[in-house]
N, C-alpha and C positions, 0 to 999 in steps of 0.2 A: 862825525860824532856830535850828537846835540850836547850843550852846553849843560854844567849844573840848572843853572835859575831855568833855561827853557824846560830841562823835563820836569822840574817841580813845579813850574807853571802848567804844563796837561796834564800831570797830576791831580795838582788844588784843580782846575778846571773841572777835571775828567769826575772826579768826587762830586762836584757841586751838581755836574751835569746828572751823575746817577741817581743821587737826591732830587733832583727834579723829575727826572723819566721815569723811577717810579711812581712819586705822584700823580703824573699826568698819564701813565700807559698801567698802571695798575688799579685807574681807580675804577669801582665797579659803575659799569652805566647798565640801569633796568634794562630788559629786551618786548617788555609786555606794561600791563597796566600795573602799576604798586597798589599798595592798600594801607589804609589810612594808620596810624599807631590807635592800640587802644581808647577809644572815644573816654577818656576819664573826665573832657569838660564837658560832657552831658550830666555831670553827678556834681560840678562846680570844684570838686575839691582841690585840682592843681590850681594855683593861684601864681601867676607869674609875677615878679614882681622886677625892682630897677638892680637890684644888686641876687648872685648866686643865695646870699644868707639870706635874705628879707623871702624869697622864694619859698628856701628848706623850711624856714619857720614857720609861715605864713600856711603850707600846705602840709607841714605837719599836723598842724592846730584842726587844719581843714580836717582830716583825715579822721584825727578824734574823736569828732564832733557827730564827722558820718557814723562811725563806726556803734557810734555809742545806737544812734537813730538807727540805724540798717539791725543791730543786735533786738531791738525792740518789735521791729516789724514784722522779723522773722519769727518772732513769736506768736504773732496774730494772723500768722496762714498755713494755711493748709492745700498742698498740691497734689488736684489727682495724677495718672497715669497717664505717659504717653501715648496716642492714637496718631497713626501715619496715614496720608494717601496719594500715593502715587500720580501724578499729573501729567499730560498729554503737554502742556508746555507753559509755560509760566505768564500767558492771557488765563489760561483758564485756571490759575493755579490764583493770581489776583482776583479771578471774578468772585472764586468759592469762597475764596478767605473774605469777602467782604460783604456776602449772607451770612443767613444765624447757620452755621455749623449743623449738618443732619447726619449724623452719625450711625444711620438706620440707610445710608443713602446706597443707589448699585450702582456699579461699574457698567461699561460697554459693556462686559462680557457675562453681565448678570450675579455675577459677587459682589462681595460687600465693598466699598469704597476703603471706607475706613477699618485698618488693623490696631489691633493692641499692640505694640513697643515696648514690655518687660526688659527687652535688652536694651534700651536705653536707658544709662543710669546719667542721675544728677551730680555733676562735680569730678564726672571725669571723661578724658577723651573717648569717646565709641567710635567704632567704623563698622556703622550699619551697611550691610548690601543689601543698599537700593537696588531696583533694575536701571538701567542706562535708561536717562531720561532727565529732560531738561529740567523738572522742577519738583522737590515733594515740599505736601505740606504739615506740619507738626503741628496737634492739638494737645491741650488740656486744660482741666480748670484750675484757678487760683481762686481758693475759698478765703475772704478777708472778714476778720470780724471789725471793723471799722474802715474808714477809708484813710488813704498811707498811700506814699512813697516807697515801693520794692527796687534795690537797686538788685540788676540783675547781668551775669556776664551770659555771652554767648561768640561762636565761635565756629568753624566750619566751613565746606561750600566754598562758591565765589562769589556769594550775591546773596547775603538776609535782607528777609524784610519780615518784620512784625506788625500783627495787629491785634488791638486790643479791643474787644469789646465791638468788632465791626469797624472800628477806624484805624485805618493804620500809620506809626509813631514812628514809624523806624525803616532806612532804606542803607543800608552799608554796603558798599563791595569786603570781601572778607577774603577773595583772593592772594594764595603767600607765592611770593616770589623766589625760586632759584639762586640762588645767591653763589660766588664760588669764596672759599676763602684756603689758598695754597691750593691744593687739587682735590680739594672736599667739594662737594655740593652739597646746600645745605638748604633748606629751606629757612626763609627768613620767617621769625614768631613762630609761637606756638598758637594754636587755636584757643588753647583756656583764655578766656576773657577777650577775644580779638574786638571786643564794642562790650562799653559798662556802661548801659544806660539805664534808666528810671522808669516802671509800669507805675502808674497813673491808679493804683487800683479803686475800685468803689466798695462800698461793705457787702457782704452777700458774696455770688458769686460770680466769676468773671475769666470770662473767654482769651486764652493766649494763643496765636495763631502763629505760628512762624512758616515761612517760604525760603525754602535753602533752596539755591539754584547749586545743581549739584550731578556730578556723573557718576558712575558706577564705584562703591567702596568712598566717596569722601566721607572725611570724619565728620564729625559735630559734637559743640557742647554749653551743656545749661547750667548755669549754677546762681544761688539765689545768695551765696557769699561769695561774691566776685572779687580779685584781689588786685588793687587798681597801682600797685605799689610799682614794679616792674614798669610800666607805662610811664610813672612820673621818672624815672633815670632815665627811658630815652629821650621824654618832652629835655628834661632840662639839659641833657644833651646836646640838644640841639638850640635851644636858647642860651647857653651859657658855655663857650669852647673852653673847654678845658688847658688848651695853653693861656690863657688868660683868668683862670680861675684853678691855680693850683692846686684844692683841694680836690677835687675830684680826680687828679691824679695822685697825690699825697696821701688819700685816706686808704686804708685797707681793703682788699676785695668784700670782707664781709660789709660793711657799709650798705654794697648795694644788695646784699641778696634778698629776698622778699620777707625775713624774718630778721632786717638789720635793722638801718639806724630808723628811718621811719616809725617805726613799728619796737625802740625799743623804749623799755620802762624806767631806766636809769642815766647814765653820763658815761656805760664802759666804753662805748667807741669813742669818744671826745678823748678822754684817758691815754687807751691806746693811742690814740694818735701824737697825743699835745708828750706823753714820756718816749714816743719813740724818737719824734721830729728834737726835740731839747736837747738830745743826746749826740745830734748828730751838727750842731751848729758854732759847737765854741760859747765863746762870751753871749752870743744873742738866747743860744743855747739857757743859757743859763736864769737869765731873765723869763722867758715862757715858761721854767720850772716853776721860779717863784710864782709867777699869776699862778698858775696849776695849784700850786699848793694853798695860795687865799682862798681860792674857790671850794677846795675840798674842806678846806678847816673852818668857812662860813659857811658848808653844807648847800651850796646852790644847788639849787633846783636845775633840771634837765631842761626844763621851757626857758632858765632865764636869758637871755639874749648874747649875753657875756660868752659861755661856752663856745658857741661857733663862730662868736667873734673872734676869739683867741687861735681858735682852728685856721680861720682864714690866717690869721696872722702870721702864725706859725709856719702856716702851707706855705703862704709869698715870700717869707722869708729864707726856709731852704731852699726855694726856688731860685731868689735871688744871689742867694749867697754860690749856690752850687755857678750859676749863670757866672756873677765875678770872677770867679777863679780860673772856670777856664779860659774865659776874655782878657783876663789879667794872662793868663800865658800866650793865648795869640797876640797878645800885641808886643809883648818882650821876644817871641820869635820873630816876628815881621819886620819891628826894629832892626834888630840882629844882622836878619838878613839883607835887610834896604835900607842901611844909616843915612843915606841923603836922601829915598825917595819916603819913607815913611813917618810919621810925626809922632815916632814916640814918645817923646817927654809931656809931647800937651793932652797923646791919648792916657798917657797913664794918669798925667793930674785930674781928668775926667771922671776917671774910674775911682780914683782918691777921696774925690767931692762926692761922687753917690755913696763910697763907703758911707762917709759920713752922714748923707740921707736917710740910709735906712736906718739909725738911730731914731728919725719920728717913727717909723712904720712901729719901731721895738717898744715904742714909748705910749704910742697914739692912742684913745677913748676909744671904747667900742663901739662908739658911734661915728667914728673917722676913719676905720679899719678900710672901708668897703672903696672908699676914694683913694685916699693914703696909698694902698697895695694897688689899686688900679690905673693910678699916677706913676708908680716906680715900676710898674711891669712894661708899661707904656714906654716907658725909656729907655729900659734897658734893652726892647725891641729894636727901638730906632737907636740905639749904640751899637748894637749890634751888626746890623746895617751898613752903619759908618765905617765902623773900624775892619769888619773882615770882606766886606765887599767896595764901598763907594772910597776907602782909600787904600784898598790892597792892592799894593800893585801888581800882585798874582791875575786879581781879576777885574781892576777898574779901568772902566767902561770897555768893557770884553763881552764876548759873544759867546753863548753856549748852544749850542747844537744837540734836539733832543726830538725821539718821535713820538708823535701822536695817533693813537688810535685804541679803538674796544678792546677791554677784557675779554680773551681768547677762554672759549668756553668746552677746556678738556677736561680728562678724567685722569690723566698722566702726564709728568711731569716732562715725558719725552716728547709728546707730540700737539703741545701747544698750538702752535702755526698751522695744523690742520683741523683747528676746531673754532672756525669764524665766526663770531656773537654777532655782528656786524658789521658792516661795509662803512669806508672810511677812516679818515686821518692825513696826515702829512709827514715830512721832515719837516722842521722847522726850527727856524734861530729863535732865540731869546738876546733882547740887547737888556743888559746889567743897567745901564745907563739909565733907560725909561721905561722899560719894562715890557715894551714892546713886541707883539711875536710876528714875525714872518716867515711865511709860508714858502718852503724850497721848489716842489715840486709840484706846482698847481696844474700841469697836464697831465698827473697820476692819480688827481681828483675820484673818491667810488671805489677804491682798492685799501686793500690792507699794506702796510709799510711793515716790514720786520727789520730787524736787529740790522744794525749800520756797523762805519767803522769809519775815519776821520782818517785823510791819507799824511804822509808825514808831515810834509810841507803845508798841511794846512786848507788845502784848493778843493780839494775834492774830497767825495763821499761814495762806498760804496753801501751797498744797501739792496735786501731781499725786499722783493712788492707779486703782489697778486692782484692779477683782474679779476672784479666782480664775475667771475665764469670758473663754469668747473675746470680748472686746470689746477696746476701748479704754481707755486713762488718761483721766479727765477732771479738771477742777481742783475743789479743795473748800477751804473756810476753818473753822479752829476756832479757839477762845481758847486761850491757855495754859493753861488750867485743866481742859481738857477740852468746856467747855461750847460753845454753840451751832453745832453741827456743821452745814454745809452744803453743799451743791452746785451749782457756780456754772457749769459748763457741762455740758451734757449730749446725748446721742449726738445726730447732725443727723434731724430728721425721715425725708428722704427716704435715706438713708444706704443702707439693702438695695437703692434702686432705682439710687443713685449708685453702688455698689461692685458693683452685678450688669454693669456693662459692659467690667469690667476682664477679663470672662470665665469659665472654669472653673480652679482652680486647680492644677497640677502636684503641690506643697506638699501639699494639701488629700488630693489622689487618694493620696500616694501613704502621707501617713501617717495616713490617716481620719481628721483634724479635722471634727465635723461641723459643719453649717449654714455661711454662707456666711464665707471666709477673710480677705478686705478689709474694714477698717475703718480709722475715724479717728483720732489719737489727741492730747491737748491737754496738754503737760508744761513744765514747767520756769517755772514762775509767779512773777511779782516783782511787789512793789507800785508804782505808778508815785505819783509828788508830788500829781498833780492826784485823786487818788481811784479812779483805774481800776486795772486789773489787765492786765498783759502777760505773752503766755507761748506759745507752741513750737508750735505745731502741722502736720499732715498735711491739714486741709481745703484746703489748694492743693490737692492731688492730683496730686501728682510723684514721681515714682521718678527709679531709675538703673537704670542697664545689669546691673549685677549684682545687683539685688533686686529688680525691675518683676515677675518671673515669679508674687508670692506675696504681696507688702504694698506697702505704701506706706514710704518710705523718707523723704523728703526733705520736709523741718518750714520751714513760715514761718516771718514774725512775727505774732500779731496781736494784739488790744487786746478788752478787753470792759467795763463799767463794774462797780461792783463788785456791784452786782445781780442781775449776768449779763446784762444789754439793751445792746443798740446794739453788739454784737460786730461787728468789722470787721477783716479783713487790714491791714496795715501796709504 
């Protein structure tokens, strides 16, 4: 019988380890080329700045300023009709786009080159059927009564490129990526607005050429009110982590939607936010009421600086306070449990003394908001650190054992393992201490690692892997140390004769996998008490309705000893 403290220690372990393994084996990695986010720093208006607020403000302001210009210019044109012509391949699709346009011109086949496009409308997705064919090209005029700046989106295809007036301004990939999120696929972006860039126009009249590289049925789309809003939540996303800028988790979904806070005329989302967070804080609580209320009863203004200062404030503050209290209960539990190994009285007085910290955050000018909160977030991080890892003695200087490899790219939830995005990964440790990773099995190097299990005592590992080749997963056992690598079940003998009755495969035909497509496959391995090994497999030989056409779907249970002998269904 293992001891209390031992199974609470693979426990705590076993928790932190699974918080790690999803990070590292769920995170998506692209399998193709990506595409850029909404080009909105062609048009200037995201304006990054040193803090999340100076950001919001600064490209609010931006945003205005456009708006007000783009409402103006859109008054002084006029666009004719779309004209398409189908290209032979995308040299001869650059050559044409960079003569004067002859719209009178013939085809190879003695037809007109160029068609009228009625079914292409402005401002919304189309999926024109092209013919298959590397490249078309889109004309029309843009009538300007003066020369202007047109900010324009567009969207489609794998590859725009425009030209304006014979030169051309613009070369994007526009390619959307697959994405899985739980067993959806989903294509990342939508095409509205996938590049917001500026035509250059002259007065008069003026040639818009675009070159959609494109196959049969892709969408496309043109819009002369492009909406660049969408684009700045993922820029600043990715400039400003949201664990480290609580608003952006703190604020309401509406915030970001493209008719939110950007784009609103008043203070309701500040409101919302600063009377929901107040309520929920106590005494600091209490304090963000009052500012709240100075501000509504001197009537500030929605640009004045003060608002989203208060926001921030507010945001770091539930954050922090939320963050106290449960650290204030891990460390009264760890005490508890490890009176001589653990430093309760000096972690709690730590925790005592930030109490008393966030008093400036509560108190501090809105000009000290953006450091203040980003000094005490900073700390409560490496508190964090301290107290439930580098002095837990659950897990200081402990190893945790987790796998690495691609997001498995299926459509069910059942048969992940047979749907490989890519080759590659490992077992590997993580040391607590330095943060160091080492690699368990680097003679499995080119294969997929699936789902493991840690043997009682600690030594060993069992664990499903597949070789880069058409086969199956089968189970194998190593030490943590790397040593005594082995293979504990292996393909079924008659297996070619057993999967030859499932017949010819569809799968197979149509995308030349050679030799034969069914096989078996044996995953998800756990050590059992008695000395056996239990673990997942396809030798039942069951499908379903929507995957019977090409594999094997649907996994038992079964049992082998640890040998590999006396393997039996459950």
């Amino acid at each position: 019988m293992l001891d209390q403290q031992t199974r609470m220690l693979w426990k705590a372990a076993g928790t932190l380890a699974v918080f790690l393994m999803t990070g590292l084996v769920f995170a998506a990695v692209p399998a193709g080329p990506t595409v850029d986010s909404p080009t909105v720093d062609e048009t200037g208006i995201y304006a990054r700045n040193a803090s999340l607020r100076e950001t919001l403000s600064a490209t609010r302001s931006n945003l205005e300023t456009w708006s007000a210009e783009q409402i103006s210019a859109r008054k002084q044109v006029k666009l004719g009709p779309w004209m398409a012509a189908v290209m032979p391949s995308t040299e001869a699709a650059k050559a044409a786009a960079e003569k004067p346009i002859d719209l009178g011109a013939k085809g190879p086949d003695g037809k007109p080159l160029w068609k009228p496009r009625p079914d292409l409308v402005d401002a919304r997705e189309n999926h024109p059927k092209f013919p298959l064919t590397p490249a078309v090209l889109l004309t029309r005029t843009i009538q300007s009564s003066k020369p202007l700046a047109l900010s324009v989106g567009i969207g489609g295809g794998d590859h725009v490129d425009i030209w304006l007036n014979g030169k051309r301004c613009l070369s994007k990939p526009t390619y959307r990526m697959w994405h899985r999120y739980g067993c959806a696929g989903v294509l990342e972006t939508s095409i509205n607005d996938q590049i917001i860039t500026s035509l250059q126009l002259k007065a008069g009249e003026n040639r818009l050429v675009i070159q959609l590289t494109t196959g049969y049925g892709r969408p496309f789309y043109f819009s002369i009110a492009p909406d660049p809003v969408p684009g700045f939540w993922r820029k600043i996303r990715s400039d400003f982590s949201p664990a480290a800028n609580p608003l952006l988790e703190k604020a309401n979904f509406n915030w970001f939607e493209p008719k939110g806070w950007f784009t609103a005329k008043d203070t309701a989302y500040e409101k919302e936010l600063l009377e929901s967070l107040s309520k929920s804080m106590g005494e600091p609580g209490k304090k963000i009421a009052a500012e709240l209320d100075r501000l509504q009863q001197d009537k500030v203004g929605r640009t004045d600086p003060r608002w989203l200062a208060l926001c921030v404030k507010a945001s770091a503050l539930d954050k922090l306070l939320g963050d106290l209290k449960s650290l204030g209960g891990a460390v009264n539990e760890l005490g508890s449990l490890f009176p001589e190994k653990y430093p309760k009285a000096k972690l709690s007085k730590q925790l005592d003394d930030f109490t008393g910290r966030l008093a400036a955050l509560t108190e501090c000018a809105p000009d000290r908001v953006d450091k203040t909160a980003e000094s005490l977030l900073a700390e409560m991080l490496r508190m964090k650190r301290e107290m439930l890892v580098d002095l837990n003695p659950f897990l200081k200087d402990s190893q945790l054992l987790f796998v690495k490899r691609y997001t498995y790219n299926s459509m069910h939830y059942y048969d992940d393992f047979q749907h490989i995005s890519r080759w590659g990964g490992n077992l590997c440790v993580l040391s607590l201490a330095d943060g160091s990773v080492r690699e368990i099995a680097k003679q499995l190097e080119g294969g997929v690692f699936d789902r493991y299990d840690l043997s009682f005592d600690g030594r060993r590992i069992v664990f499903g892997y597949r070789r880069p080749k058409p086969e199956g997963f089968r189970i194998h056992e190593i030490g943590v140390d790397g040593s005594g690598l082995r293979q504990i079940t292996f393909v079924p003998d008659d297996e070619r004769e057993r999967m030859a009755r499932f017949g010819p495969s569809t799968h197979r035909q149509t995308y030349g996998i050679g030799g034969y497509e069914f096989w078996t496959d044996d995953v998800h391995p756990c050590y059992l008490p008695d000395g056996g090994i239990c673990f997942a497999s396809t030798r039942s030989e069951h499908s379903v309705m929507c995957a019977s056409s090409h594999y094997l779907a649907t996994t038992n249970l079964f049992r082998v000893e640890s040998d590999g002998s006396d393997m039996r269904q459950l």
